[in-house]
Each structure stands twice: as structure tokens, then as C-alpha cells.
N, CA, C and O of each residue as an XYZ file, in Angstrom:
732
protein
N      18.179     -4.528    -52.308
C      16.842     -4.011    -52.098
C      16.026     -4.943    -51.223
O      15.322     -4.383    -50.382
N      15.999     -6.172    -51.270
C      15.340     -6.740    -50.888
C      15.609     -7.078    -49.210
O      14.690     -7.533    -48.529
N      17.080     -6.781    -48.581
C      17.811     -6.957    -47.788
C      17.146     -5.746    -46.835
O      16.991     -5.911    -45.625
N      16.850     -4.774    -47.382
C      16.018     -3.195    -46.875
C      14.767     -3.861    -46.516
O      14.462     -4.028    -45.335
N      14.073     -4.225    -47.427
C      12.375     -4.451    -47.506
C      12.512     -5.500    -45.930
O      11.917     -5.169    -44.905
N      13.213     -6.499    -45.997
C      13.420     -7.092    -44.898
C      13.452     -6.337    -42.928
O      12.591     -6.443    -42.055
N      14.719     -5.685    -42.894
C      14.957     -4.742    -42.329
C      13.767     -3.931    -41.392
O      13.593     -3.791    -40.181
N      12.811     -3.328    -43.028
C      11.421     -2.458    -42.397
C      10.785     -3.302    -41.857
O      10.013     -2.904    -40.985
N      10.842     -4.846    -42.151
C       9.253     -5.569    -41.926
C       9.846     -5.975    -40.373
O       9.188     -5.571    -39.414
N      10.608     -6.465    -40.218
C      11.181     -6.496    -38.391
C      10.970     -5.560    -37.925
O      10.381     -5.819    -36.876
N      11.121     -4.179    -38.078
C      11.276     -2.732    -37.763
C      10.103     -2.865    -37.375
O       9.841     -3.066    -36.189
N       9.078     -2.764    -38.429
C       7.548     -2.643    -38.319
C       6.940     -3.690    -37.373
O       6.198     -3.494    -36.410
N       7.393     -4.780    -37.832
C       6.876     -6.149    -36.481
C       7.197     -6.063    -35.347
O       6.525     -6.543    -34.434
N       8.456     -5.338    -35.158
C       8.956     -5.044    -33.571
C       7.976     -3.775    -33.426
O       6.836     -4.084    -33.079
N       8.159     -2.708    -33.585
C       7.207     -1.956    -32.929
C       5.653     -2.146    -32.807
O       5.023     -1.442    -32.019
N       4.933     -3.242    -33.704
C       3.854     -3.609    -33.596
C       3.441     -4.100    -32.668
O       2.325     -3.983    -32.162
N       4.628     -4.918    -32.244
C       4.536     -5.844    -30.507
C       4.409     -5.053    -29.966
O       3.289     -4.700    -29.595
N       5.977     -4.134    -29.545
C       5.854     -3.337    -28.882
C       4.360     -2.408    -28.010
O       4.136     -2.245    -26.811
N       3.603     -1.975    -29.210
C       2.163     -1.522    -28.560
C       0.979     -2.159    -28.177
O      -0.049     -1.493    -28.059
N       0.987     -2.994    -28.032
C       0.127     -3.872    -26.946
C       0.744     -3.912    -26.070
O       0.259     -3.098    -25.284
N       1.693     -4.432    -25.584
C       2.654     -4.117    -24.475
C       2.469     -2.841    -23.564
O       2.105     -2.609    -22.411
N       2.874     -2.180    -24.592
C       2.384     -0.406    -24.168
C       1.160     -0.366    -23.677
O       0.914     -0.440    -22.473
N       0.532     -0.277    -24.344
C      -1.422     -0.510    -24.355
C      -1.385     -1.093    -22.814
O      -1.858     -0.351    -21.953
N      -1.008     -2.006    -22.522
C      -1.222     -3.110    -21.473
C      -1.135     -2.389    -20.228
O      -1.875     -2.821    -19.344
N      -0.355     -1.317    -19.917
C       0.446     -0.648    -18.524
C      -0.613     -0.153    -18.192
O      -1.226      0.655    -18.891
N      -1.084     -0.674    -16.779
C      -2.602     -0.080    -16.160
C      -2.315      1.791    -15.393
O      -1.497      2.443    -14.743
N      -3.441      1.885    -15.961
C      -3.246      3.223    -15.109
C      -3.034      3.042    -14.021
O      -2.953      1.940    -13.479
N      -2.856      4.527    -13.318
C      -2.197      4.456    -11.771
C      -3.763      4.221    -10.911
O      -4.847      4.728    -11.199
N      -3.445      3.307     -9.817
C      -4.705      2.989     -9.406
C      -5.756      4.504     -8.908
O      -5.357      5.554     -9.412
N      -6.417      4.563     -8.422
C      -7.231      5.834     -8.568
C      -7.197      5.368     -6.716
O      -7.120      4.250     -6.205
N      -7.280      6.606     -6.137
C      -7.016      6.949     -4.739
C      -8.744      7.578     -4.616
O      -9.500      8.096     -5.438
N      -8.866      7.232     -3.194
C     -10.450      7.517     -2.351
C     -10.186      9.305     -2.831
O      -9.112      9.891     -2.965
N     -11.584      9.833     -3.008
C     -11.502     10.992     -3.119
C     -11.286     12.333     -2.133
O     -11.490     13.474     -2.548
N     -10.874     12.053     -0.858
C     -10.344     12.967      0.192
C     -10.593     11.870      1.567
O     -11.539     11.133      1.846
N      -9.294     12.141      2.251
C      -9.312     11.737      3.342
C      -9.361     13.238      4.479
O      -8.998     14.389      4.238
N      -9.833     12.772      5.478
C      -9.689     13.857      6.550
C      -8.337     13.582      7.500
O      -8.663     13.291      8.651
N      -7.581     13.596      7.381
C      -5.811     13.548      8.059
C      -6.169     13.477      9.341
O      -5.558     12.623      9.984
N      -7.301     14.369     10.158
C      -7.439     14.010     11.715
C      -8.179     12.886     12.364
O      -8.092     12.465     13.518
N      -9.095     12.404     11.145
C      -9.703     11.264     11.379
C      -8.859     10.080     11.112
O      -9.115      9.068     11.764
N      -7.915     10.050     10.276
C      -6.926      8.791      9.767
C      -5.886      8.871     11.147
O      -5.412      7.748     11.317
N      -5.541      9.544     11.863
C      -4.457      9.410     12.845
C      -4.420      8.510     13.937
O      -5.374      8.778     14.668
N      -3.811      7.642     14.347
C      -4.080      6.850     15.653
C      -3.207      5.617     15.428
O      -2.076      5.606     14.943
N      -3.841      4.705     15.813
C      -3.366      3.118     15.429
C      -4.012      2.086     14.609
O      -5.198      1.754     14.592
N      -2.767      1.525     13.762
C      -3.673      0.783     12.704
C      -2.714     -0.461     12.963
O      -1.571     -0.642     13.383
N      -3.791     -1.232     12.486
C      -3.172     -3.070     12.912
C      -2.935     -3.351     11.357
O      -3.765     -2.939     10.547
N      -1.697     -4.118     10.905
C      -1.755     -4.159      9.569
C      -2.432     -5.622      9.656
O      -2.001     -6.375     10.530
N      -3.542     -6.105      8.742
C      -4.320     -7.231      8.282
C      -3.746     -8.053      7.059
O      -3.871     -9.276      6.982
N      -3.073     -7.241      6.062
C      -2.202     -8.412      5.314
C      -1.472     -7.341      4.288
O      -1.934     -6.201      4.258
N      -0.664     -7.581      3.685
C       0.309     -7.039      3.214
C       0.755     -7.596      2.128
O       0.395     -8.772      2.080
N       1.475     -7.225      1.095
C       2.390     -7.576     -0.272
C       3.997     -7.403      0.653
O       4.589     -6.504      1.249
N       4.216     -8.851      0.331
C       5.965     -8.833      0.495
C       7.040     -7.682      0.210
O       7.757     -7.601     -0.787
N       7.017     -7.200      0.816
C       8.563     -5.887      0.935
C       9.750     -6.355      1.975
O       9.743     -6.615      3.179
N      10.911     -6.342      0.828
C      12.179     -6.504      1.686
C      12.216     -6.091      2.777
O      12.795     -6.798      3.602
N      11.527     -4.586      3.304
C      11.790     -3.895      4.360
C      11.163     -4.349      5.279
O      11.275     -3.653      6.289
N      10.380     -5.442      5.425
C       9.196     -5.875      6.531
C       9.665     -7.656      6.797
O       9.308     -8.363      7.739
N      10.578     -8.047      5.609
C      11.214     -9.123      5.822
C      11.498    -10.191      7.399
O      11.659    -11.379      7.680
N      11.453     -9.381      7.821
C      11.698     -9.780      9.387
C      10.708     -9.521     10.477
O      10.878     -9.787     11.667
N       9.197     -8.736      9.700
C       7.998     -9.186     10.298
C       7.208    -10.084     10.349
O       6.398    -10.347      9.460
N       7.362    -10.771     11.570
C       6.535    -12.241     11.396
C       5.162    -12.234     12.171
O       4.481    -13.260     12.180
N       4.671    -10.886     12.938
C       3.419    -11.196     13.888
C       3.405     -9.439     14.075
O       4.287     -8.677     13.680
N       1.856     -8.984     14.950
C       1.650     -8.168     15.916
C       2.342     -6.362     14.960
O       2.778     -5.305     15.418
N       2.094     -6.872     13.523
C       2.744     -5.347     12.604
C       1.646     -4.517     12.957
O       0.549     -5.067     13.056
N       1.756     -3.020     13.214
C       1.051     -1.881     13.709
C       1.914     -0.114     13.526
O       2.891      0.499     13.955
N       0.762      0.063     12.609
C       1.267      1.787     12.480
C       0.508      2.365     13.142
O      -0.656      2.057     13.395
N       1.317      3.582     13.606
C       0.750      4.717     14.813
C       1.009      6.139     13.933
O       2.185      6.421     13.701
N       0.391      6.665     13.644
C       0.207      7.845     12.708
C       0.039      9.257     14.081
O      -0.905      9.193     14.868
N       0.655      9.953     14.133
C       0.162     11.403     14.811
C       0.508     12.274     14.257
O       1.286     12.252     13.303
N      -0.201     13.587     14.935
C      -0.174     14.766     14.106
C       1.083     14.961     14.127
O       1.884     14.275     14.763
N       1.540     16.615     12.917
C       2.976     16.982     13.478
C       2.531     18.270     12.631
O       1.644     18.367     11.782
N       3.447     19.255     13.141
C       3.249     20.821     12.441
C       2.845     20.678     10.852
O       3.218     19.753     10.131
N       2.031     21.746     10.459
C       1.889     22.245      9.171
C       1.294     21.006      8.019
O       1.528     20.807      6.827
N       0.283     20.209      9.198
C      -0.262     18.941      8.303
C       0.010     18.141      7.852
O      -0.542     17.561      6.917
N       1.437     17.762      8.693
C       2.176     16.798      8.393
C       2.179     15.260      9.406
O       1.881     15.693     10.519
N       2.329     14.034      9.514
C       2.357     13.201     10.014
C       3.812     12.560     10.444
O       4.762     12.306      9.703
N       3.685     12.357     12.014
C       4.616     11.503     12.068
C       4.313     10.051     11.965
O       3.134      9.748     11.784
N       5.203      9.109     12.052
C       5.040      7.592     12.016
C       5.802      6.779     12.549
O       7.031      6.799     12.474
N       5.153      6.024     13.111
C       5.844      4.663     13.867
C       5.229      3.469     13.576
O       4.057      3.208     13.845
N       6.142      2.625     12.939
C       5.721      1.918     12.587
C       6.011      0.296     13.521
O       7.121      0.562     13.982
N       5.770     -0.779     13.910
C       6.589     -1.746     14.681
C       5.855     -3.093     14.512
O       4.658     -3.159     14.233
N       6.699     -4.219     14.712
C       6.367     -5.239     14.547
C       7.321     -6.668     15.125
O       8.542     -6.525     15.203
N       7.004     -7.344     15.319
C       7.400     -8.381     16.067
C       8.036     -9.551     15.231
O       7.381    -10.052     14.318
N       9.342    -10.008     15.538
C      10.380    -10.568     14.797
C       9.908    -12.235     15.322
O       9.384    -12.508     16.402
N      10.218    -13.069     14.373
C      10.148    -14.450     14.545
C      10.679    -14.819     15.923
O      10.052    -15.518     16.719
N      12.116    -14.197     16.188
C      12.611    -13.949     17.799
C      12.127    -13.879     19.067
O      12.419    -14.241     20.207
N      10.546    -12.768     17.947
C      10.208    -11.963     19.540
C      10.635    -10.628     19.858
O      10.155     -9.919     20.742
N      11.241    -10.441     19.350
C      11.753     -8.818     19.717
C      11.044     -8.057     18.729
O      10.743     -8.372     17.578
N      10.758     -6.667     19.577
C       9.914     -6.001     19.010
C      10.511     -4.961     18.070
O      10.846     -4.090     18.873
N      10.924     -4.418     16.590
C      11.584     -3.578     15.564
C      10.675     -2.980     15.653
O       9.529     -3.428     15.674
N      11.176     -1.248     15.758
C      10.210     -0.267     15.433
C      10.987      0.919     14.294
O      12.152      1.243     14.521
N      10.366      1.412     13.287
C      10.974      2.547     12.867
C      10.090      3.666     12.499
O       8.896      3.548     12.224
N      10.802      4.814     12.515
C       9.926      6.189     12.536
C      10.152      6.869     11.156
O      11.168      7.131     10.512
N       9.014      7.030     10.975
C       9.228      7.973      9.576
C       8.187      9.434      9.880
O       8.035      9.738     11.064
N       7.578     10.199      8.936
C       6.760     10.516      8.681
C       6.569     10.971      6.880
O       7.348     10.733      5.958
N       4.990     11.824      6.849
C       4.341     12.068      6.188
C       3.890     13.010      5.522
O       3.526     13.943      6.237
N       3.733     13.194      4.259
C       3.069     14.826      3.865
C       2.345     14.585      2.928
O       2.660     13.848      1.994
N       1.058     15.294      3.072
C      -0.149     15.396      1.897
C       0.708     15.511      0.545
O       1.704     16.196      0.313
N       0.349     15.059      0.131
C       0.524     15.523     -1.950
C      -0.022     16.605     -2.201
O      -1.167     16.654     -1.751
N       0.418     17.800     -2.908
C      -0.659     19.046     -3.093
C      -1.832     18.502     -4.367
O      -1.473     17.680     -5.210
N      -3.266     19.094     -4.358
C      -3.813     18.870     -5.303
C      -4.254     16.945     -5.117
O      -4.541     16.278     -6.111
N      -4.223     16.438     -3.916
C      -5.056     14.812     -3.173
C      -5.981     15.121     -2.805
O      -6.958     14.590     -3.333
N      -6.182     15.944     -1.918
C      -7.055     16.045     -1.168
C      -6.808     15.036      0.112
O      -7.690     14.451      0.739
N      -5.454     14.982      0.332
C      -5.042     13.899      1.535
C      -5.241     12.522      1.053
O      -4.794     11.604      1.740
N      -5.733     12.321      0.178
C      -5.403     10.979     -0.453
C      -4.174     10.254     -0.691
O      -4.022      9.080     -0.355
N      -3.438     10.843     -1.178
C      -1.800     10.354     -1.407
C      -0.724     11.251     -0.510
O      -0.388     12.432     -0.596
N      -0.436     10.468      0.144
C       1.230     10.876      0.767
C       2.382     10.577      0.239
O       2.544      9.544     -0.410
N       3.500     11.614      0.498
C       4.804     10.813      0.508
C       5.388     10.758      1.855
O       5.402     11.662      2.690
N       5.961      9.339      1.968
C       6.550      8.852      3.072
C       7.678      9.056      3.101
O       8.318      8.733      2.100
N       8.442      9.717      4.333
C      10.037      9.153      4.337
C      10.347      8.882      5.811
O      10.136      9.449      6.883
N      11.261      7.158      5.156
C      11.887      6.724      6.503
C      13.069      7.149      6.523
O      13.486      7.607      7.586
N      14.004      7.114      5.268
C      15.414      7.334      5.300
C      15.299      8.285      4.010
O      14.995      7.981      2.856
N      15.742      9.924      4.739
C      15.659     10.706      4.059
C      17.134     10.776      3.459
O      18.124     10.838      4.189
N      17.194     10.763      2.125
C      16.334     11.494      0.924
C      15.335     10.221      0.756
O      14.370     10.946      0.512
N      15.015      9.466      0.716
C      14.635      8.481      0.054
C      12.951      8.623      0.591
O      12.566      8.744      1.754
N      12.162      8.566     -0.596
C      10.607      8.718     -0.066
C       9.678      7.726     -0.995
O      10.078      7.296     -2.077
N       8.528      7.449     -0.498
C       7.848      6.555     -0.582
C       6.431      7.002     -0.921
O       6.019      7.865     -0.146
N       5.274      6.510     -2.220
C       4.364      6.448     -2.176
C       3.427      5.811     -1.602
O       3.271      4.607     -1.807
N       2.346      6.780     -0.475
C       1.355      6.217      0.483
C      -0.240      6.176     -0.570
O      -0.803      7.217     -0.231
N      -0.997      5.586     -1.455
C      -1.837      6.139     -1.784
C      -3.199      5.199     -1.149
O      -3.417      4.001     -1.334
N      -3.909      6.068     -0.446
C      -5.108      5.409      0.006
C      -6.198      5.237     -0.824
O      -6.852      6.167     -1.296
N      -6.516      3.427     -1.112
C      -7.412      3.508     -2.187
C      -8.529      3.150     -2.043
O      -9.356      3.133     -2.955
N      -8.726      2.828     -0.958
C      -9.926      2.146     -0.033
C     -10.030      2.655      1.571
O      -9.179      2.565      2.455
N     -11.282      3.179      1.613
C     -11.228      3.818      3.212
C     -12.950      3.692      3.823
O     -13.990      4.222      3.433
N     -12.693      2.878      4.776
C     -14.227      2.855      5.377
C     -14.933      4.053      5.645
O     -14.210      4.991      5.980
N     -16.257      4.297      5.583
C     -17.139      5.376      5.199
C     -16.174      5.900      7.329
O     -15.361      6.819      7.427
N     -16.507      5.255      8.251
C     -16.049      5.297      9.411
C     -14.822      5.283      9.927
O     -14.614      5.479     11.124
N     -13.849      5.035      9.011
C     -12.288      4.980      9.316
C     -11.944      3.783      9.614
O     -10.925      3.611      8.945
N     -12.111      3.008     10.094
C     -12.374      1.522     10.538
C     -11.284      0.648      9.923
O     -10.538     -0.138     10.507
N     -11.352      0.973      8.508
C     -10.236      0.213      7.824
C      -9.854      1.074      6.113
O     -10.382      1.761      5.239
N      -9.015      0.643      6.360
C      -8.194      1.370      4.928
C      -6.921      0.106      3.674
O      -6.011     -0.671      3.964
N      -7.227      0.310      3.023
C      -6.580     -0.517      1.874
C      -5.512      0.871      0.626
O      -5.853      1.573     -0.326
N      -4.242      0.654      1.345
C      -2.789      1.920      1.374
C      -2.152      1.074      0.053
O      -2.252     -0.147      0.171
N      -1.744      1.383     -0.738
C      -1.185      1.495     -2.010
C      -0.003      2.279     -2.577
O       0.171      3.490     -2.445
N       0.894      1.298     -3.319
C       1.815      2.262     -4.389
C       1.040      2.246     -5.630
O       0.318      1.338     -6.039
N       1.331      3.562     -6.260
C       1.462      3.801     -7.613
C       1.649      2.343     -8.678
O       0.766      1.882     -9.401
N       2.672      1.960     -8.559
C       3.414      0.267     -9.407
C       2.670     -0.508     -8.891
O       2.349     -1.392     -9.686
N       2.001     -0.664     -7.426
C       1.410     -1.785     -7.107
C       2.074     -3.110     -6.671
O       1.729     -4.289     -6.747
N       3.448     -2.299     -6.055
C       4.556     -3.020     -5.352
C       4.203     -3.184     -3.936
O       4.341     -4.287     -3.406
N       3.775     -2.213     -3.308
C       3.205     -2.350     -2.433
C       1.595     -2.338     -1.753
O       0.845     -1.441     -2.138
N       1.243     -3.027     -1.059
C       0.075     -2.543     -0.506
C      -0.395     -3.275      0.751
O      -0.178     -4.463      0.993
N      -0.974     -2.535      1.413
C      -1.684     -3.154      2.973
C      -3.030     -2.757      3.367
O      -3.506     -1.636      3.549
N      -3.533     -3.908      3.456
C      -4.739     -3.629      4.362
C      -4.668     -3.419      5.856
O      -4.201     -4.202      6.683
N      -5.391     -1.826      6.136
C      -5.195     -2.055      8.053
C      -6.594     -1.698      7.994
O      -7.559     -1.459      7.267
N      -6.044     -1.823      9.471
C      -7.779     -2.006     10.154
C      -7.470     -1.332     11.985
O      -6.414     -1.411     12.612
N      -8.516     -0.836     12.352
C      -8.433     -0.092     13.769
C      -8.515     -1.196     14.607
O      -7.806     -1.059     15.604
N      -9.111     -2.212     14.558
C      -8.900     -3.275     15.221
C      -8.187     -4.734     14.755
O      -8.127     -5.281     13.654
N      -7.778     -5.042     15.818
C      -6.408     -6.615     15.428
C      -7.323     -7.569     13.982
O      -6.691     -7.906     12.981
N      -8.395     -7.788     14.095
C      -9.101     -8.349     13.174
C     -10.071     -7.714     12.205
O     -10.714     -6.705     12.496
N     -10.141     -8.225     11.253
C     -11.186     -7.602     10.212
C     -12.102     -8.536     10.007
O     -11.832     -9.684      9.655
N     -13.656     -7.934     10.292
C     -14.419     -9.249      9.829
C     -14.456     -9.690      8.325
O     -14.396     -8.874      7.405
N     -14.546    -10.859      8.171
C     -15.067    -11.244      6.914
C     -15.683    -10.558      6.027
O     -14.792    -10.517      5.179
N     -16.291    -10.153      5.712
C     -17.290     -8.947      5.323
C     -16.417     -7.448      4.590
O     -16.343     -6.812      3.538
N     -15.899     -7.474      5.929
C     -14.698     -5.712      5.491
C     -13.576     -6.386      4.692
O     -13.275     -5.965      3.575
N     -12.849     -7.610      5.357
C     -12.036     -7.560      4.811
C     -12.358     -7.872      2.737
O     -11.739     -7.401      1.783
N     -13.405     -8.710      2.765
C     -13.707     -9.010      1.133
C     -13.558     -7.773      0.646
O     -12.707     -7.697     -0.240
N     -14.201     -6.601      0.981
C     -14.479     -5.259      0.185
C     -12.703     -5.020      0.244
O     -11.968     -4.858     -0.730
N     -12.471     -5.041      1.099
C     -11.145     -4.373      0.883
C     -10.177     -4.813      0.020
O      -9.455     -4.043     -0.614
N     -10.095     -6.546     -0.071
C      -9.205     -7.074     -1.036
C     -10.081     -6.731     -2.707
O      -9.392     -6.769     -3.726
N     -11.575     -6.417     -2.804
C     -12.311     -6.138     -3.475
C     -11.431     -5.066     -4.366
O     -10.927     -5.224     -5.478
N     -11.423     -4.154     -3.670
C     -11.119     -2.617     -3.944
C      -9.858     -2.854     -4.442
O      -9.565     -2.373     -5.536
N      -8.632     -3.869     -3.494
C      -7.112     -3.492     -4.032
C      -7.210     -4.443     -5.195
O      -6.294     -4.219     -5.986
N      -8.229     -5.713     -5.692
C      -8.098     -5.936     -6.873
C      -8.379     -5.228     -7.888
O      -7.702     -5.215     -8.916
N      -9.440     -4.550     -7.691
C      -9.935     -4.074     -8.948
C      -9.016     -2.755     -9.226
O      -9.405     -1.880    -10.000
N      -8.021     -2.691     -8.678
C      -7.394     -1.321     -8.736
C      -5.937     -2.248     -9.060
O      -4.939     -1.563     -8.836
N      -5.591     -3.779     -9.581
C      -4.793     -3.970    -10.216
C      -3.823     -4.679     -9.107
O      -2.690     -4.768     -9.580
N      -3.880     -5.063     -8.154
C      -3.010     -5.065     -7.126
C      -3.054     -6.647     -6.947
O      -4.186     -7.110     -7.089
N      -2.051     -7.567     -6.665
C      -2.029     -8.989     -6.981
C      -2.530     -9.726     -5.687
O      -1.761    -10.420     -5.021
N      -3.683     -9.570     -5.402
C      -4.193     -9.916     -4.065
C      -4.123    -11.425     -3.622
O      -4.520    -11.693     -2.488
N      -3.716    -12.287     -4.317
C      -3.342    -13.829     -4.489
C      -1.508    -13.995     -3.767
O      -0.951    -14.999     -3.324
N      -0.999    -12.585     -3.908
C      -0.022    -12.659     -3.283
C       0.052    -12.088     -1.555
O       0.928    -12.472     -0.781
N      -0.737    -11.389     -1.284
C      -0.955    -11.210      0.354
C      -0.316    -12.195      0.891
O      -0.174    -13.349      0.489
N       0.286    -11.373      2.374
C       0.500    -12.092      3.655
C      -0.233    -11.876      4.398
O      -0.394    -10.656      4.381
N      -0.876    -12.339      5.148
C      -1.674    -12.552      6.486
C      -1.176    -12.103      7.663
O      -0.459    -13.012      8.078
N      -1.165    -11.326      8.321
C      -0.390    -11.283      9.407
C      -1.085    -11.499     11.024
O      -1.904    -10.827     11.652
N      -0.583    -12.349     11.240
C      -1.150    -12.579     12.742
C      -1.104    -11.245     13.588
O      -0.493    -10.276     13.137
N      -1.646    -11.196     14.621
C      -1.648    -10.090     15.501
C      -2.235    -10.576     16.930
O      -3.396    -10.984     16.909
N      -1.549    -10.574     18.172
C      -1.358    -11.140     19.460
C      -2.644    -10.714     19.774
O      -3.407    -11.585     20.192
N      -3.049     -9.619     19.673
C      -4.236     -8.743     20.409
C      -5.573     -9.611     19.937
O      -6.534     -9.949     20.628
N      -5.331     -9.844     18.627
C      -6.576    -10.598     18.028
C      -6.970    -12.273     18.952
O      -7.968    -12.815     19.426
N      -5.836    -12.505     18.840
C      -6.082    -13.689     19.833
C      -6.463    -13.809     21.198
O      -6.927    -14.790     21.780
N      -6.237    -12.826     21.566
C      -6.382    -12.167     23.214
C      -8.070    -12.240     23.340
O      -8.755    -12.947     24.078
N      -8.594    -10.937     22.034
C      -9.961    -10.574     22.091
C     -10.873    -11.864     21.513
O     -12.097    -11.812     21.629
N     -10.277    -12.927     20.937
C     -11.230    -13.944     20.408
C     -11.407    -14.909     21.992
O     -12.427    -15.551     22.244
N     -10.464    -14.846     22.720
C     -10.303    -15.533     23.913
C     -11.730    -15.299     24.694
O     -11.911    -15.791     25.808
């Protein structure tokens, strides 16, 4: 009997942990409440980024080019400049989420395989945007121009903290153009 009574009280102590744990898992960050898809299209300079294997070999001058494509969909090019010097580019595109309001996309570079785009921060002007996963594995700040002032960029790391996102881990990314225009 007493070998039982034992048994429950681990039983009970393990699942007790267990829910704080639980408790703990942040909601999914909350996405800007509608984007306009024709105003987001063009070129964006990425300003800093969360480490992804897939960008591993971007060391300078990273830039997405978003254009239209049939039935409200986006293409993408994405490119960036290797420690080398040579310039990697790859193409994906994009599709609204039904029920966003253009807030969240899914991405695909290598189909089947697709990717959460969720925009969680977007200048009243388009100017700059702070792009998000769901997990908070990924995220980037861009901006329409090579630099972000001081000012935009705070709000923006503002926004991807308070939405859970480990902003102490950012990369910085240089960008050639920025240096050009500070010249």
C-alpha cells in the first residue's frame, strides 16, 4: 500500500511541474492588423536578423525584392553577399493566409516545404517592417532604406520584444549602399 501512495505522489508531482511549464508557452505573437500587399512590394534592405542556417553564408548587402504575381500572390528574391563576395540569390514566393488580412504569409523556397512570414511591426508609411515566425525562430527587421535611424529602429526591436522574440540575439547586417549614402 504504501509502495502505491508513493507512486501517486510522483504522478501528482510530475504533472504539477509539468503545468507551469505548460502555462509558460507564449502565445503566438500577434501580427499588425492588415497589410496592403501593393504597398509592401518592392525592395527591402534586411537591418538585422535572428541566425538561420539558411542565411549562414550571409555576411553583408542582404535584400528582399517582393513583386506582384497572379491571384495575390508574391514572388521573391531574395540575395545577399558572401564573405567571398559573391553575390547568392534565391527565389521563392508568397501567399496571403485566408482570414490575415495580409498579415501572415506562407513562404515557399523549396516546395513542398513552406515557411511562416508573420508581419508584426509595420511603419504607419511602409518604411520599415519587423517579419516574424510563429516559434520566434525567426525574425528580421527591414527597412526601404540601407539604414534605419535610431529612432525606427528602437520601435522596431521594441515591437519584436514585446512580442517574445530574443532581440539580444540579432545580427546586424552591414549593407554597402549604407556606406555609400553616409559618404
Amino acid at each position: 500500500m504504501h509502495l502505491r501512495a508513493c507512486i501517486a505522489c510522483l504522478c501528482v508531482g510530475g504533472l504539477a511541474a509539468a503545468i507551469p511549464a505548460m502555462a509558460a508557452q507564449p502565445a503566438d505573437p500577434v501580427p499588425v492588423p492588415s497589410v496592403d500587399l501593393h504597398s509592401y512590394l518592392g525592395k527591402w534592405y534586411e537591418i538585422a536578423r535572428l541566425p538561420r542556417f539558411y542565411q549562414r553564408y550571409c555576411a553583408s548587402d542582404s535584400i528582399a525584392r517582393y513583386s506582384a504575381r497572379d491571384a495575390g500572390r508574391i514572388d521573391i528574391e531574395n540575395s545577399c553577399r558572401t564573405a567571398e563576395g559573391d553575390i547568392r540569390t534565391a527565389h521563392g514566393r508568397a501567399e496571403p493566409v485566408p482570414g490575415s488580412n495580409n498579415a501572415k504569409l506562407e513562404v515557399t523556397f523549396l516546395p513542398p516545404f513552406t515557411g511562416d512570414y508573420w508581419i508584426i511591426g509595420l511603419a504607419p508609411d511602409y518604411s520599415w517592417s519587423v517579419v516574424g515566425s510563429p516559434g520566434r525562430k525567426s525574425l528580421w527587421i527591414l527597412s526601404r532604406t540601407p539604414r534605419l535611424p535610431p529612432a525606427e529602429l528602437n520601435k522596431a526591436r521594441s515591437i519584436a520584444q514585446s512580442e517574445g522574440y530574443p532581440v539580444d540575439k540579432l545580427v546586424y547586417t552591414p549593407q554597402s549602399d549604407a556606406k555609400a549614402a553616409a559618404q
